[in-house]
Legacy VTK file of the C-alpha trace (Angstrom):
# vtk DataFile Version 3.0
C-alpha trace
ASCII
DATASET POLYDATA
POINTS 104 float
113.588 52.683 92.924
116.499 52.572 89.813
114.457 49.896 88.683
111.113 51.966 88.534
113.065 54.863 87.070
114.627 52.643 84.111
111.391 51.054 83.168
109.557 54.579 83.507
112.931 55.798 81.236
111.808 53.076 78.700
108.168 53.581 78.737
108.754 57.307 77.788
110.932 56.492 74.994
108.877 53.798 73.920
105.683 55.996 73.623
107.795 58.749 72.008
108.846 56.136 69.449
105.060 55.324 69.013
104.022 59.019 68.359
106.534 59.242 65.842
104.930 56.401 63.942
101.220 57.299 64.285
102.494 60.611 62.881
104.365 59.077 60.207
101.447 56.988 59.207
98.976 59.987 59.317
101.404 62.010 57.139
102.088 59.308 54.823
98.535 57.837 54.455
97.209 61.895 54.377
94.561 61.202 56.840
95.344 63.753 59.893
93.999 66.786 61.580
96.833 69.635 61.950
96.514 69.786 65.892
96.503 66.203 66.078
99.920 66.612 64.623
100.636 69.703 67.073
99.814 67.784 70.133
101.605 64.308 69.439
105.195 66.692 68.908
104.460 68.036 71.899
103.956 64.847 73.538
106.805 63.606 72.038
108.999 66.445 73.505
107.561 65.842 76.679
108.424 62.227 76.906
112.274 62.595 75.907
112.108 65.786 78.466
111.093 63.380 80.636
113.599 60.657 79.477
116.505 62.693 79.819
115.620 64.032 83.193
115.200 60.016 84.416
118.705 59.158 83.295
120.734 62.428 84.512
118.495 62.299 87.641
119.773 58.501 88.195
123.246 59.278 87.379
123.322 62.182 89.899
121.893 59.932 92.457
124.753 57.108 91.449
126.983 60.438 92.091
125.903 61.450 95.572
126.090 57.928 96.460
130.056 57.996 95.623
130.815 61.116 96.913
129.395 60.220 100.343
128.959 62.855 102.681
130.431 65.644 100.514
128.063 68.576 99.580
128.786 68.923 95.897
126.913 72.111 93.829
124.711 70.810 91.121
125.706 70.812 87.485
123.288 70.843 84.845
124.312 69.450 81.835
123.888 71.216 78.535
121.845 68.485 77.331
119.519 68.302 80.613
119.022 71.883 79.598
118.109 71.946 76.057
115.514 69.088 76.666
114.096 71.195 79.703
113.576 73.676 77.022
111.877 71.568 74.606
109.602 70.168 76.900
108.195 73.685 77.803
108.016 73.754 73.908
106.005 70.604 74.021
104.096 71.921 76.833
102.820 74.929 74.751
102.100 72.687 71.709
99.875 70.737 73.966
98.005 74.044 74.852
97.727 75.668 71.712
96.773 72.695 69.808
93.510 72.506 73.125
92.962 76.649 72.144
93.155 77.283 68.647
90.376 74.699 67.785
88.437 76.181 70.410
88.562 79.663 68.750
87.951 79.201 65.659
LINES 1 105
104 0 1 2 3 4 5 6 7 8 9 10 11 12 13 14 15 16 17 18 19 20 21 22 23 24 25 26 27 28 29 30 31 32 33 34 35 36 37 38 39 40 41 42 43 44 45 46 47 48 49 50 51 52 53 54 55 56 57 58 59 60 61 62 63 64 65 66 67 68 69 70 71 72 73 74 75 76 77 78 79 80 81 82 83 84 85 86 87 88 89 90 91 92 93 94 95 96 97 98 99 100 101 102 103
């Protein structure tokens, strides 16, 4: 299961790194639709959200596994929570970016 979860970890960052480069290349080359743009940043939130969560949620297992039988409270890391946050972000990018076209 590690396993799965480490290639998963890569995969997200891998596609994240991706995203950044299409974007680049749109920007650079001046060939992009604004929500395009608004949906790949969320996307790209989403996957180190999703990252982040992989590696503190392996480590915590690795953590249990130590501690043994002990009931220990569950710390969230200040990290684990600022990337929470900007996957909602990326989240709500993904929406509006689906909306606004649709309204206008």
């Amino acid at each position: 299961m590690r396993i799965a979860a480490v290639i998963f970890q890569c995969a997200c960052l891998a596609f994240a790194l991706f995203l950044c480069y299409q974007i680049a290349t749109s920007l650079y080359q001046q060939d992009y639709q604004l929500m395009d743009i608004v949906s790949d940043v969320g996307s790209i939130l989403i996957c180190i959200d999703l990252a982040v969560f992989l590696h503190f949620n392996k480590s915590m297992a690795s953590m249990k596994l130590k501690s043994g039988s002990q009931q220990s409270s569950v710390q969230v890391s200040t990290l684990e929570k600022v990337s929470r946050k900007l996957g909602h972000l990326g989240i709500m990018l993904i929406i509006c970016s689906w909306i606004v076209p649709k309204l206008a």
